[in-house]
N, CA, C and O atoms as CSV, one atom per row, in Angstrom:
chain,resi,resn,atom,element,x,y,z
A,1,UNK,N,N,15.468,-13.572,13.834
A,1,UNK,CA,C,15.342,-12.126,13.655
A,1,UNK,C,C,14.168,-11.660,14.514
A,1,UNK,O,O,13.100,-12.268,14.447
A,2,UNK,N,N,14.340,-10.483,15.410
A,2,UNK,CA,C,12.821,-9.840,15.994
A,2,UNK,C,C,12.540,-8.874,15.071
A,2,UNK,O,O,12.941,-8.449,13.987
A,3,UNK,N,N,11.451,-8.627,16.148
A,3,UNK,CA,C,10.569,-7.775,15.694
A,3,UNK,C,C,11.550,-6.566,14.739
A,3,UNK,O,O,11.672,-6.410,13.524
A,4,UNK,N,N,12.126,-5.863,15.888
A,4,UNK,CA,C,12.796,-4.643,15.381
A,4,UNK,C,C,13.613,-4.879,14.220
A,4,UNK,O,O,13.438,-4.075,13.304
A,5,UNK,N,N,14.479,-5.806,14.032
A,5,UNK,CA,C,15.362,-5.995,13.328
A,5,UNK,C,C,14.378,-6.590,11.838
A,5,UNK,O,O,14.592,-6.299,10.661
A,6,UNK,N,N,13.569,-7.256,12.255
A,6,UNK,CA,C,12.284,-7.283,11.125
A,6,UNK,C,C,12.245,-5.720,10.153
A,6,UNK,O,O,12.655,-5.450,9.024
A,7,UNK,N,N,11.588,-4.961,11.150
A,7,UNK,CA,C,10.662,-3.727,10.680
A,7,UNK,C,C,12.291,-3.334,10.266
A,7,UNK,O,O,12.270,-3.284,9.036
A,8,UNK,N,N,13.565,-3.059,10.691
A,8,UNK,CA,C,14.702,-2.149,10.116
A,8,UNK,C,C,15.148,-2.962,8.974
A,8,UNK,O,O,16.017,-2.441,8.275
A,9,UNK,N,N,14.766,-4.039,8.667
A,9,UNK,CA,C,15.148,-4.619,7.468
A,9,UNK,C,C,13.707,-4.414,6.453
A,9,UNK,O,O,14.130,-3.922,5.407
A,10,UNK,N,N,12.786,-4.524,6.392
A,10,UNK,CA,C,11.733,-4.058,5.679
A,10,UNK,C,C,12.051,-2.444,5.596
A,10,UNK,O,O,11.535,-2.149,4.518
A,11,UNK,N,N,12.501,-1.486,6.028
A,11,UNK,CA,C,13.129,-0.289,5.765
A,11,UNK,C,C,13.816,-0.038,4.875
A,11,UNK,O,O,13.766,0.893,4.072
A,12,UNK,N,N,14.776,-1.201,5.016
A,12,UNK,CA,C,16.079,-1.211,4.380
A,12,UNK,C,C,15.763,-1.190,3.252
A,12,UNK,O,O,16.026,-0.251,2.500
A,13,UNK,N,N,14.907,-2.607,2.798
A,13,UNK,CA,C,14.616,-2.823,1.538
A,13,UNK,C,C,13.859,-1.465,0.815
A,13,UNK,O,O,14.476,-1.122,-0.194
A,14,UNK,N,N,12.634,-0.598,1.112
A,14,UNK,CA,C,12.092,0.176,0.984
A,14,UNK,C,C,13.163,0.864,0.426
A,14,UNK,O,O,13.016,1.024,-0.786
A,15,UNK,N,N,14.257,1.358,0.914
A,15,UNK,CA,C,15.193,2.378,0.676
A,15,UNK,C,C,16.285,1.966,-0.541
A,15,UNK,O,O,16.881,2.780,-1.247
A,16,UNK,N,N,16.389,0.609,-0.604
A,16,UNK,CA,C,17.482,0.135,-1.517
A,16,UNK,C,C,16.411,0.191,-2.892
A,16,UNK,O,O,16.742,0.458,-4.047
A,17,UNK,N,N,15.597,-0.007,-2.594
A,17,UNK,CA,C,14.627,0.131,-4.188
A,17,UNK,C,C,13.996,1.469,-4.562
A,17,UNK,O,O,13.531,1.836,-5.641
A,18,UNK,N,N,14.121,2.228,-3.164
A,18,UNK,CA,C,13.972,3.743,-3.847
A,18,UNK,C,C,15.313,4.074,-4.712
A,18,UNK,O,O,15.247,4.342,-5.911
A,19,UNK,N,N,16.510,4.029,-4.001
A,19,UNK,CA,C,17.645,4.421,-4.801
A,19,UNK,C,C,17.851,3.194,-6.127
A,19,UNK,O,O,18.710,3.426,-6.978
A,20,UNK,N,N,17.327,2.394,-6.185
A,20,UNK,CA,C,17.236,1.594,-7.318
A,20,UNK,C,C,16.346,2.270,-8.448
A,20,UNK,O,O,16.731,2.269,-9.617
A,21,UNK,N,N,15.562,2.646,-8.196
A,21,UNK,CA,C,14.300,3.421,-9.019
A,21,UNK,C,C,15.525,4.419,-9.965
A,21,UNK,O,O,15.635,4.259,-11.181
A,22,UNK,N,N,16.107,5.109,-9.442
A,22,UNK,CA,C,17.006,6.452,-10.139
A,22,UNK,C,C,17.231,5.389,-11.257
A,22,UNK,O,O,16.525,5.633,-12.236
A,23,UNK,N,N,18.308,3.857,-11.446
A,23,UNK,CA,C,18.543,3.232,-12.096
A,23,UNK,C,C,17.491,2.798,-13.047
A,23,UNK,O,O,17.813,2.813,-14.235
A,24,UNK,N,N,16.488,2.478,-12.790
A,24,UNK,CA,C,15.924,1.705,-13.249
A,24,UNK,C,C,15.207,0.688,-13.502
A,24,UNK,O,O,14.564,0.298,-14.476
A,25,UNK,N,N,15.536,0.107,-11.886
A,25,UNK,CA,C,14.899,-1.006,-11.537
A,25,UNK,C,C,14.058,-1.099,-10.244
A,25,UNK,O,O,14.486,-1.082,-9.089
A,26,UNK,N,N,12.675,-1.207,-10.697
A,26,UNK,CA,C,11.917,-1.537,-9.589
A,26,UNK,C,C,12.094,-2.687,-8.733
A,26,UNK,O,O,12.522,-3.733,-9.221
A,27,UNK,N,N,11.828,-2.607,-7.589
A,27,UNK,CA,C,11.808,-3.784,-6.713
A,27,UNK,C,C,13.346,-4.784,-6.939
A,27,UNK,O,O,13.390,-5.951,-7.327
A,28,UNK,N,N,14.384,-3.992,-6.600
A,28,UNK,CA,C,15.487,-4.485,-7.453
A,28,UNK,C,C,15.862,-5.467,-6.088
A,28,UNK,O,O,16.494,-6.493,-6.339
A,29,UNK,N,N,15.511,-5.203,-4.707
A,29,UNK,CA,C,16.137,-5.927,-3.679
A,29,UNK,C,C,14.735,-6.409,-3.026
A,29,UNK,O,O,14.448,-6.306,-1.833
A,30,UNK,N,N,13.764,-7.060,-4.237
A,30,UNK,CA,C,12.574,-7.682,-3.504
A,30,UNK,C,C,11.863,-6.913,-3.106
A,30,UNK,O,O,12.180,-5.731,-2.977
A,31,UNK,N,N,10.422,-7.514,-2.734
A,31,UNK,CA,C,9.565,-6.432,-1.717
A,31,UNK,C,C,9.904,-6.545,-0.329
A,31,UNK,O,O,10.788,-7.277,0.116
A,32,UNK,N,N,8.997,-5.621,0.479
A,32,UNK,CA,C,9.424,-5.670,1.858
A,32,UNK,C,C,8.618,-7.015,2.821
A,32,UNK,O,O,8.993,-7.165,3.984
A,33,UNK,N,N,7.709,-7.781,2.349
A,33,UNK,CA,C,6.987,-8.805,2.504
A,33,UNK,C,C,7.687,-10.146,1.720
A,33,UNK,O,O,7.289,-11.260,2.064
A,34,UNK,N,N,8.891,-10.016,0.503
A,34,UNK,CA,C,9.038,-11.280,0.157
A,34,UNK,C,C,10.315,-10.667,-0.511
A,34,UNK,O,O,10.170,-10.489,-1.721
A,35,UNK,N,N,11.842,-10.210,0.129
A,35,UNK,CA,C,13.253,-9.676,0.335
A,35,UNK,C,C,13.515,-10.785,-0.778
A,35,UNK,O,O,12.774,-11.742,-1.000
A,36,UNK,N,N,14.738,-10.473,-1.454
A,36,UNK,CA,C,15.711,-11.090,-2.224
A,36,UNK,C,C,16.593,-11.613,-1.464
A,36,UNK,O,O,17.363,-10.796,-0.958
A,37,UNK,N,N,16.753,-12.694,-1.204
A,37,UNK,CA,C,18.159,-13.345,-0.087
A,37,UNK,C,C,19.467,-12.801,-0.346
A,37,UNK,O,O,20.237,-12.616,0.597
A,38,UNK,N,N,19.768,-12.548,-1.437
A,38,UNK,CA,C,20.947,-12.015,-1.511
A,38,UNK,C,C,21.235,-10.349,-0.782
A,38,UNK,O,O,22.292,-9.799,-0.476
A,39,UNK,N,N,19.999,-9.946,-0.693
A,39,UNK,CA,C,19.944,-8.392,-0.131
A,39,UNK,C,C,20.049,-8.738,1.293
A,39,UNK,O,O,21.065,-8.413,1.907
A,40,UNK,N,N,18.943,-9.465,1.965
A,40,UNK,CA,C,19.291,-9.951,3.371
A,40,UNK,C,C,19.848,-9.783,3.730
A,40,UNK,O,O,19.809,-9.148,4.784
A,41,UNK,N,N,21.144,-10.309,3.036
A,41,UNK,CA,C,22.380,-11.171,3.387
A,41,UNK,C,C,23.671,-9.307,3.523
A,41,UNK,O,O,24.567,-8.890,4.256
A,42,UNK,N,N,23.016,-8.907,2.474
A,42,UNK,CA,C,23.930,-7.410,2.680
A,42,UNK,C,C,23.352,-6.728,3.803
A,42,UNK,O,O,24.230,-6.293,4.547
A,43,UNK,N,N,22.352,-6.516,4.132
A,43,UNK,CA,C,21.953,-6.326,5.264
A,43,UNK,C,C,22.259,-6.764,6.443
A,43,UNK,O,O,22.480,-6.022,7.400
A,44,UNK,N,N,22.305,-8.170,6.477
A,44,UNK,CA,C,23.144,-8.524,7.306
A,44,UNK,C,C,24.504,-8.414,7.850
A,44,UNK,O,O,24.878,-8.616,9.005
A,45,UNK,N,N,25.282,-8.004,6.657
A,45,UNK,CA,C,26.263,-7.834,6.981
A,45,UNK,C,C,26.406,-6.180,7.022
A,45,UNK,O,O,27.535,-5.744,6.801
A,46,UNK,N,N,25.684,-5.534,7.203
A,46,UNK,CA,C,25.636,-4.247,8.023
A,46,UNK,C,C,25.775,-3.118,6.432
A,46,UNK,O,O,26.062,-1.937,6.622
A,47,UNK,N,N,25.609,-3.485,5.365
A,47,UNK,CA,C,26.060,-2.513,4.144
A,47,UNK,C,C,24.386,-1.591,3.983
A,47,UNK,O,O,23.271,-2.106,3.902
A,48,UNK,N,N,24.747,-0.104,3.980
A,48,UNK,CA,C,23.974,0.857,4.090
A,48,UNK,C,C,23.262,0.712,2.566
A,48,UNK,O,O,24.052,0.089,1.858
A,49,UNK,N,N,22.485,0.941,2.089
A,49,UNK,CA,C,21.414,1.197,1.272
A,49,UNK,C,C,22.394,1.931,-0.114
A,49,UNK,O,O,22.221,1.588,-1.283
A,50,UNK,N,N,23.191,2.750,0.232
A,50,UNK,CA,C,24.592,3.584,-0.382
A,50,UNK,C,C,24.927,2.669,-0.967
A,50,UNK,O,O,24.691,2.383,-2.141
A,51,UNK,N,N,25.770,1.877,0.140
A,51,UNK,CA,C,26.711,1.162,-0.057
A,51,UNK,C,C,26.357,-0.106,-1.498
A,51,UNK,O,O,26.978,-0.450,-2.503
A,52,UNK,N,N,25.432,-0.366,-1.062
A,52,UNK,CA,C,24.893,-1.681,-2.306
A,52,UNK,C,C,24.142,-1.189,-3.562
A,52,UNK,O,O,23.752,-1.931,-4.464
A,53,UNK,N,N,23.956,0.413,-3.503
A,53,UNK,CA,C,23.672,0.946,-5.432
A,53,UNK,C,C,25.604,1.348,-5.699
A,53,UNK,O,O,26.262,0.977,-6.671
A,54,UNK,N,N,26.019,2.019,-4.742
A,54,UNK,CA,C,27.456,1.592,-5.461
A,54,UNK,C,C,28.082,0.509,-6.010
A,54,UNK,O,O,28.502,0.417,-7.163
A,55,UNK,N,N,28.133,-0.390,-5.052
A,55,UNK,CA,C,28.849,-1.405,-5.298
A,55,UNK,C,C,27.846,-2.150,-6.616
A,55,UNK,O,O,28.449,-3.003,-7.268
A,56,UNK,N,N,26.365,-1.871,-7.029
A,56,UNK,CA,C,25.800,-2.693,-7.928
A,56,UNK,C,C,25.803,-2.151,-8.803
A,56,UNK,O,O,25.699,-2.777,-9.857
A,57,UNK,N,N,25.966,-0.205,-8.835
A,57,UNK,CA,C,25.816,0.198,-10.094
A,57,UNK,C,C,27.330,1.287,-10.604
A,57,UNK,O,O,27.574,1.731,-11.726
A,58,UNK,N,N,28.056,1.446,-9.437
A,58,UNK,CA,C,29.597,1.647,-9.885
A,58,UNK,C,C,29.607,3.355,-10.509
A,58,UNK,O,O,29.382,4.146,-9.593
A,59,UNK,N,N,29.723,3.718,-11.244
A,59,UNK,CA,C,29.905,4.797,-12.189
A,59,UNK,C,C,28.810,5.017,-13.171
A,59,UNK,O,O,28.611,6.145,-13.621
A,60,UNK,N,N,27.967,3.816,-13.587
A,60,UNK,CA,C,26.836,4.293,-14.337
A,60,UNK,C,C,26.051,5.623,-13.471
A,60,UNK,O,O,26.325,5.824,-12.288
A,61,UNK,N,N,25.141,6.410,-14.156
A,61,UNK,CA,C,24.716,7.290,-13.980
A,61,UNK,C,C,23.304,7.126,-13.858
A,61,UNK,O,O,22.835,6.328,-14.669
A,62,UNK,N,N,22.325,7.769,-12.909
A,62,UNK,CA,C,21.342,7.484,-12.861
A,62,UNK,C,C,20.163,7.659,-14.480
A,62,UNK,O,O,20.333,8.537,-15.326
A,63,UNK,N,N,19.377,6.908,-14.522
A,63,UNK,CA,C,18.501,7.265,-15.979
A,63,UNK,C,C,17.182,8.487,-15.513
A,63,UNK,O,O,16.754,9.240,-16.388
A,64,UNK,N,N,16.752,8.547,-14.378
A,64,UNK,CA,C,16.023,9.155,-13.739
A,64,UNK,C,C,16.416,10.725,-13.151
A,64,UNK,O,O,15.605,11.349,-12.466
């Protein structure tokens, strides 16, 4: 991984745990210094920040 693709994945994460926050859960895809592999890995495979509170939280409604 470079640099860039570094810093746009430390983004990523930033953003998947803001929209995690509405839910409920802090730091739900790791910090941006020590990522959850499984988030990586959605990242890697190109799924938007959207895409992975849908697919993790479906129809529940935010608590926030």
């Amino acid at each position: 991984m470079n640099l860039q693709q570094a810093k746009a994945l430390r983004q990523w994460i930033r953003d998947v745990n803001q929209l995690g926050l509405k839910y409920g859960y802090e730091d739900m895809a790791g910090t941006p210094d020590d990522p959850d592999g499984e988030y990586v890995e959605r990242f890697e495979a190109g799924e938007t920040p959207a895409q992975v509170i849908a697919a993790d939280f479906g129809d529940q409604q935010p608590t926030c």
